[in-house]
N, C-alpha and C positions, 0 to 999 in steps of 0.2 A: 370441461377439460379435466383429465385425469392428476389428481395430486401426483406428488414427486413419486418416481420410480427413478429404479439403478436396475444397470444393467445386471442380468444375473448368469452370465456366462461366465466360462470358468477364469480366474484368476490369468490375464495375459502379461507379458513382459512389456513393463513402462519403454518405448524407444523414443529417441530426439530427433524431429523435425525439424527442417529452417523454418525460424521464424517467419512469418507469415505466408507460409502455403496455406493452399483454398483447400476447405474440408474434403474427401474425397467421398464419391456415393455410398461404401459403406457409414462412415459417419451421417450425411445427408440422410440416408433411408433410415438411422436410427432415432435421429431427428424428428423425423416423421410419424413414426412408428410413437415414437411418446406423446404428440400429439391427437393418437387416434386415426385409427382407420381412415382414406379419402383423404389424409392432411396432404398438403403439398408445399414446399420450400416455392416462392416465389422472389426471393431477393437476396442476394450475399453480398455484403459488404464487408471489407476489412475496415476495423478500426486501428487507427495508430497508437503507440505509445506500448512501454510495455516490456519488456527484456528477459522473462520467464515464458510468457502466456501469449498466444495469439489469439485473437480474438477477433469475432465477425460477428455483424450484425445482419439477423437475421429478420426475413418477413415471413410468416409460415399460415395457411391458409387448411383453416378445418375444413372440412367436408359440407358445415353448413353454408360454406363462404365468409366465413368471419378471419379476417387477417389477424394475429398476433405478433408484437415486435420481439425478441427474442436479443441474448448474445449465446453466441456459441462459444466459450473459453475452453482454450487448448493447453495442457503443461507440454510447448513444444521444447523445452529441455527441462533437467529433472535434478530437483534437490532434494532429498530424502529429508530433510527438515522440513520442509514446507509443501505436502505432499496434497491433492486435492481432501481428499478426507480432512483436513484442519480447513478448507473453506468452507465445505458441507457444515460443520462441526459449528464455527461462527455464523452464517448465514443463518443455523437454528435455532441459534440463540437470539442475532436478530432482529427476528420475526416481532418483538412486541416494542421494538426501538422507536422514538421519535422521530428520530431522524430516515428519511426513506431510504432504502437499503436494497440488492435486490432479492426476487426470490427465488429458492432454487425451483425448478420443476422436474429436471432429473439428471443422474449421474450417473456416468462411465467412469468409476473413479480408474479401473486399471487398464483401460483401453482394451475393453473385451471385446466392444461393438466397434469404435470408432477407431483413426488412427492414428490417437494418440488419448490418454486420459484427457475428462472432457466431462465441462459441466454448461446444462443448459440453463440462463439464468434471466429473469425479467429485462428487457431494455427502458432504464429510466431515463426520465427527458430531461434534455438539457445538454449543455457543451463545456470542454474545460473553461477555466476562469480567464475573460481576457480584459482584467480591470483597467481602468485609465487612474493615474493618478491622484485622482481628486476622487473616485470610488474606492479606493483603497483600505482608509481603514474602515466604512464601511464591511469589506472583504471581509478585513481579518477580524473585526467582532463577531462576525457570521462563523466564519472557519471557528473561532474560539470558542462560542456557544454549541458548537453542533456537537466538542468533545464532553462537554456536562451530559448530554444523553449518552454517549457510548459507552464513558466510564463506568454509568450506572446499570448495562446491560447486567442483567443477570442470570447465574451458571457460571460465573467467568470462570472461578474456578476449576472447572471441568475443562480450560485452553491448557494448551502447552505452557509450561511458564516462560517466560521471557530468557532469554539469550542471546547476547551480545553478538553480533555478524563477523567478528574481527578477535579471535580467543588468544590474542597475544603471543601465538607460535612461532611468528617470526614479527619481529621489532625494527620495521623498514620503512623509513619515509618515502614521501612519491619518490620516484624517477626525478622529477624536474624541482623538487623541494630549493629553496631559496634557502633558508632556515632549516638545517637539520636539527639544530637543538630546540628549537619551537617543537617539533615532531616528539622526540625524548622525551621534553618534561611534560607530552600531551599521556605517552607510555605510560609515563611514571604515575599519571594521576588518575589513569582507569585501571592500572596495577594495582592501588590498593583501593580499599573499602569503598564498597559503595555508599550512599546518604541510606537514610532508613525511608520506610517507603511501606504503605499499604498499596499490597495490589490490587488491580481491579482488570476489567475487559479494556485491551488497548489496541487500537487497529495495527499498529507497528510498521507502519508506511504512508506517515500520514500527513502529504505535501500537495500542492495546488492542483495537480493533473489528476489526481484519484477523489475530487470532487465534481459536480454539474453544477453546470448556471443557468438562468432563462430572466432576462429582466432585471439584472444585480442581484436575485435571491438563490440561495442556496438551494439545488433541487434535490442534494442524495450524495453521498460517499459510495465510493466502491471499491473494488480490488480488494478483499479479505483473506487474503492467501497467510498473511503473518500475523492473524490477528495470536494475540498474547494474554497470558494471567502475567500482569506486571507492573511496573512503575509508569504511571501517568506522565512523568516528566520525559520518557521516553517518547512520548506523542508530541510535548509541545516541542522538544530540540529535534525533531524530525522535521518537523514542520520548517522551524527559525534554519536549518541550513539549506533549504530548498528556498527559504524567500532571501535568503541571504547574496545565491546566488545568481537568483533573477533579478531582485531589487534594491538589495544592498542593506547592510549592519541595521540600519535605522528602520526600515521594514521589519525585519527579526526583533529586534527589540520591543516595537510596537505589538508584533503578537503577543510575546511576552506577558506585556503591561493588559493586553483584549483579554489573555484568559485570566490572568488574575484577577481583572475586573469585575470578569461576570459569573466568576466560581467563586473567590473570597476564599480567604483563611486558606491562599495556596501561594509560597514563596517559590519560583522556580531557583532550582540548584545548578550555575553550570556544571557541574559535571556532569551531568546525563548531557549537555550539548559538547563536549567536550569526545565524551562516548560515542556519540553518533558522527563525530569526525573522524577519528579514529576508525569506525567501523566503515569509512570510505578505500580502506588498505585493508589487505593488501593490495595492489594494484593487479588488472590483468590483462587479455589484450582486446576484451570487450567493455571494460571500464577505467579507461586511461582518464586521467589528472592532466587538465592541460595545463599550460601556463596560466593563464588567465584566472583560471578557477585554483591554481595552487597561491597566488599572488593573495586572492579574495579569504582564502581558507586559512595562510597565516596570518592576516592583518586579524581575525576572527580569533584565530588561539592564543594571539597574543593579548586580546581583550578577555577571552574568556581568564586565561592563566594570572591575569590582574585584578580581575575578581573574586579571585581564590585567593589571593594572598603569593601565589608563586612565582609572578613576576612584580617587578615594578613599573607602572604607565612612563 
């Protein structure tokens, strides 16, 4: 099989698809075409999840008859922050990680060939995390341990640096906020100074669905689009409000306690969790605050803001 290639047609204009359309025969015949002569696409499947990227699983069959599993990711809408060239960019760095990751094998970064920017990239085994209870913190000493190797990926410095999703332009609780003033003093406290902070390689999306499983062990992390040079504790509070609002406080806290455990000499600071709520606004009308999750997300800042000294329990 041929190492990674990029397309090398001339520079096309990024356009946005609906989210999960099937690649069309121009992308398919590119697809191919990176595989070598005789190759032939044998299977498409859409994978779910996902709110940038569409993604399909591919079966792709070389000329000798040897099947390869493949994903086909899509930037089927477009944020000039997070543009495919910064997953190229991490995925190369990568490459000599512990933890399994995948690999690239070729890119459309401007959607020369295909129709839409588009990277083809290893399909690694396994399914999102569907713990029971009593596997749990099992889970999250796995998820906690997997960040020791990432952090340590090296190059980091050559990522984008880290940057906040929510830049303070407008100062607007959800729609359905119970507690406006919970929202305020969350303002006030990403308003000023951040903690000090050595940076390192941080995946900056790094919550239960962008992991695999097979047997309770942890198969690989994926989804690299926002990897970052930046604060580590931006990875654990990513984490603590996605288990927060699948399993509740006591879940998140328990990360918490997993990575300090198995890294040592690391005190997590709420305010980077504090930051990563905040960076859930402004609202829009593809990621609305329901009740439910605004109920969960104050009872959370008002623990966090007690931990800081800014409110009273």
């Amino acid at each position: 099989m041929d190492p990674v290639s990029t397309a090398k047609a001339p520079l096309a204009t990024a356009r946005a698809l609906p989210l999960g359309n099937p690649p069309d025969e121009s992308t398919l015949r590119w697809v191919q075409e990176c595989l070598g002569a005789g190759s032939t696409v044998k299977m498409i499947r859409p994978l779910t999840g996902g709110t940038d990227h569409t993604n399909h699983a591919l079966v792709v069959e070389t000329r000798s008859g040897t099947p390869h599993r493949f994903v086909l990711r899509r930037w089927t809408s477009w944020d000039p922050e997070f543009p495919p060239e910064r997953e190229i960019a991490a995925l190369a760095l990568l490459a000599g990680c512990e933890i399994p990751t995948p690999q690239l094998m070729a890119a459309d970064p401007s959607g020369a060939r295909c129709d839409a920017p588009a990277l083809l990239i290893t399909r690694l085994p396994g399914h999102p995390p569907r713990p029971s209870p009593d596997d749990l913190s099992e889970y999250l000493i796995q998820l906690a341990a997997a960040l020791l190797s990432i952090h340590e990926v090296g190059g980091a410095s050559t990522m984008p640096p880290y940057t906040p999703y929510n830049r303070l332009d407008v100062r607007q609780p959800p729609r359905l906020a119970q507690n406006p003033g919970l929202w305020e003093k969350a303002f006030d406290v990403v308003s000023g100074p951040q903690p000090e902070f050595t940076p390192r390689f941080i995946h900056r999306d790094y919550h239960p669905d962008n992991s695999l499983w097979a047997y309770g062990r942890l198969q690989g992390v994926i989804d690299w689009d926002k990897a970052s040079y930046g604060p580590i504790g931006i990875d654990i509070a990513h984490m603590r409000w996605n288990l927060l609002l699948r399993y509740g406080i006591e879940a998140a806290d328990r990360f918490a306690s997993a990575f300090e455990q198995v890294r040592g000499s690391y005190e997590h600071n709420p305010y980077w969790d504090i930051r990563c709520v905040v960076d859930l606004l402004p609202e829009d009308d593809h990621h609305p605050l329901d009740e439910q999750r605004i109920l969960a997300l104050e009872d959370y800042l008002r623990e966090l803001l007690a931990r800081l000294g800014v409110l009273r329990h």
